[in-house]
C-alpha positions as CSV (number, residue, x, y, z in Angstrom):
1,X,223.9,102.0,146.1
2,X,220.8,104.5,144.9
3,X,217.5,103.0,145.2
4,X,215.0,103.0,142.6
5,X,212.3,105.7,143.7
6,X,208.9,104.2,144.6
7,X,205.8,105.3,142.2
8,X,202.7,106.1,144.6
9,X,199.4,105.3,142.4
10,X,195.7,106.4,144.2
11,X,193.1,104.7,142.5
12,X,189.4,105.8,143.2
13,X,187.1,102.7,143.5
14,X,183.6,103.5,142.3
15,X,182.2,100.2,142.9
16,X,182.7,97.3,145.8
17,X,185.4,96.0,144.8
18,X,187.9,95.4,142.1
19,X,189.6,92.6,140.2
20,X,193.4,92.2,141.3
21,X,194.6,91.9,137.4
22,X,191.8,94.5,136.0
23,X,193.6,96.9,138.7
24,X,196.4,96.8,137.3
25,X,195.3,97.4,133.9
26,X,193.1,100.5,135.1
27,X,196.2,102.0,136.7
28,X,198.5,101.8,133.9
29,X,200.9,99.4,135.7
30,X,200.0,96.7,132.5
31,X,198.3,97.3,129.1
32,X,195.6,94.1,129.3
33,X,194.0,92.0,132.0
34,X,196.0,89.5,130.8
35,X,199.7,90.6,131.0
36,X,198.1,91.9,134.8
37,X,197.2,87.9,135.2
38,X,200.9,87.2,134.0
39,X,202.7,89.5,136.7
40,X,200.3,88.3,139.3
41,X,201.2,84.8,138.8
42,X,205.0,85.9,139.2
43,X,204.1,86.1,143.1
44,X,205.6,89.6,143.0
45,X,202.4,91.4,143.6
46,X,201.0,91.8,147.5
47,X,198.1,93.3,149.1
48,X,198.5,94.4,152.7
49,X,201.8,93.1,152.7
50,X,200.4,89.4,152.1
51,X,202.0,88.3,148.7
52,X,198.5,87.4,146.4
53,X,198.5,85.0,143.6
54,X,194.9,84.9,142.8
55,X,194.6,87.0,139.5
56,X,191.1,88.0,140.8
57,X,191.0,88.6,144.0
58,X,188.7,91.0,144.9
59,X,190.4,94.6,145.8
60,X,188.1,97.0,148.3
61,X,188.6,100.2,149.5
62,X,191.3,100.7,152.2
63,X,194.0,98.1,150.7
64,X,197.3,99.1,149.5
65,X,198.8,96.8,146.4
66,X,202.8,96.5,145.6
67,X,204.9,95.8,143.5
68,X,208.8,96.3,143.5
69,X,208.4,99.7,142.1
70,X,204.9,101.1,142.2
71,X,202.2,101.1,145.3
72,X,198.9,101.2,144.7
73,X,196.6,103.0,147.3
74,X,192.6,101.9,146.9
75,X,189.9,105.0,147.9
76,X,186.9,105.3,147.7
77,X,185.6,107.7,144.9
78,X,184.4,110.9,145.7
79,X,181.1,110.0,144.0
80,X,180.6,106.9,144.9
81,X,177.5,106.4,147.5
């Protein structure tokens, strides 16, 4: 059985922090912070390997986010001081 290749994402964090759902709207993963709130609440997203239900929760620099077919990795912009 072939396994679905895995879509590697590396997001740049310019600020402190992130909102889980917003995320997933600024990589493309969703089209609005809403249908990112709606996967979210489907308890198929994780950070660190931790499933996350809060559509908020606050995303730093350093975490990894997954979902069945797309990790997110979260660096810190180039720029950002």
């Amino acid at each position: 059985m072939k396994r679905k290749p895995i879509q590697v994402v590396h997001f740049d964090l310019t600020g402190e922090h992130i909102d889980l759902h917003s995320l997933l709207k600024a990589t493309g993963i969703v089209d609005s912070g809403a249908a990112g709130k709606a996967l979210v609440a489907t308890g198929v997203v994780t950070v660190d390997d931790q499933p996350e239900l809060r559509k908020s929760a606050k995303i730093r620099t350093g975490q990894r986010v997954k979902l069945p077919s797309v990790t997110i990795y979260v660096r810190a912009a180039a720029d950002a001081a």
